[in-house]
C-alpha positions as CSV (number, residue, x, y, z in Angstrom):
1,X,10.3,63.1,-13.7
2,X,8.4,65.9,-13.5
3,X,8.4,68.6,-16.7
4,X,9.7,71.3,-14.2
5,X,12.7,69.1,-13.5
6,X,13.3,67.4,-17.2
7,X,13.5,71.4,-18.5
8,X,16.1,72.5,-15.9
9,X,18.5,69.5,-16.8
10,X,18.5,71.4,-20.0
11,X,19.3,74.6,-18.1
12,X,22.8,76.2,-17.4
13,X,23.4,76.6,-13.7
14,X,25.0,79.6,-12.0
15,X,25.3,80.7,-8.7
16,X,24.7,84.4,-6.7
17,X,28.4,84.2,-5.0
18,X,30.8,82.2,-6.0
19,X,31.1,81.3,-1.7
20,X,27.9,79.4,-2.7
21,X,29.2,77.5,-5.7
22,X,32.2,76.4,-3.8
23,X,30.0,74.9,-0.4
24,X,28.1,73.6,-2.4
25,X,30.5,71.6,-4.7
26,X,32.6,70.8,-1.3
27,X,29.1,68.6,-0.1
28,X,28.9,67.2,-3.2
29,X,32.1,66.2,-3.0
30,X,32.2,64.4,0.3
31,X,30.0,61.8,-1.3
32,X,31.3,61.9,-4.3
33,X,34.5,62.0,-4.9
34,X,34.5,62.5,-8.8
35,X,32.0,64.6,-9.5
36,X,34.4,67.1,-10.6
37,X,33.7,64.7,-14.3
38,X,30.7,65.4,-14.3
39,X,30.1,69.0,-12.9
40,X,33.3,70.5,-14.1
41,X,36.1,71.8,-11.8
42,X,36.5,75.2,-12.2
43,X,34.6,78.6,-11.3
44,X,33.9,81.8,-13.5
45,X,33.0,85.0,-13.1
46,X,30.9,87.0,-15.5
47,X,27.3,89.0,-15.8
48,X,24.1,87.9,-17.3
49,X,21.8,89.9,-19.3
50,X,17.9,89.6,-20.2
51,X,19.1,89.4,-23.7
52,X,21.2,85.9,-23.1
53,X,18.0,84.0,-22.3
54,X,15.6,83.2,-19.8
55,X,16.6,82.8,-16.2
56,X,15.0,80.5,-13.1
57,X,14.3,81.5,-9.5
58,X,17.4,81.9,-6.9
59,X,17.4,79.0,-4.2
60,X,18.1,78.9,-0.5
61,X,21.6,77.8,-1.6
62,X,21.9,80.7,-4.3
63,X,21.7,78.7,-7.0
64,X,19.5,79.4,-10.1
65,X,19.2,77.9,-13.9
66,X,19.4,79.6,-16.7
67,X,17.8,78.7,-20.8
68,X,20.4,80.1,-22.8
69,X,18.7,81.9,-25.9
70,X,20.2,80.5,-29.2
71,X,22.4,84.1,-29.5
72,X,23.6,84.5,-26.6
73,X,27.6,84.3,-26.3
74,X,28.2,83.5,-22.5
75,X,31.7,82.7,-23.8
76,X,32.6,86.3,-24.6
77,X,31.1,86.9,-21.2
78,X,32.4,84.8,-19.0
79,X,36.2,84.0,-17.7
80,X,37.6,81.2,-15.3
81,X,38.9,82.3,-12.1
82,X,39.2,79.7,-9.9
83,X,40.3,75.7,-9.5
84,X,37.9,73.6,-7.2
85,X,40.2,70.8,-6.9
């Protein structure tokens, strides 16, 4: 595994739109039907700053990692809006 790849299983993932995160969860799903376990099965809705850590390039499919500094509190951030199963 290349280093690149080994860091960003460390990484939090997020999306641009929340139209992304949902196709792409939906092709997941076709071929894997529980991957809701392992993903999680719910979306949220929040904003990232510069302060909360350090943040990876946006994908074709919107998608982007981000290395959550040790203070950040994405919890107080962040709220669940939305089921995916």
């Amino acid at each position: 595994m290349e280093d690149i790849n080994r860091c960003d299983s460390w990484a939090l993932s997020f999306f641009v739109s929340a139209e992304q995160a949902r196709e792409l969860f939906e092709r997941i799903r076709k071929n894997s039907k529980n991957i809701h376990k392992k993903m999680g099965d719910s979306l949220a809705r929040g904003e990232i700053a510069k302060s909360d850590g350090l943040c990876g390039e946006v994908d074709a499919e919107g998608h982007f990692s981000l290395h959550e500094y040790e203070t950040a509190r994405l919890d107080e951030k962040f709220v669940t809006f939305e089921s995916l199963i």
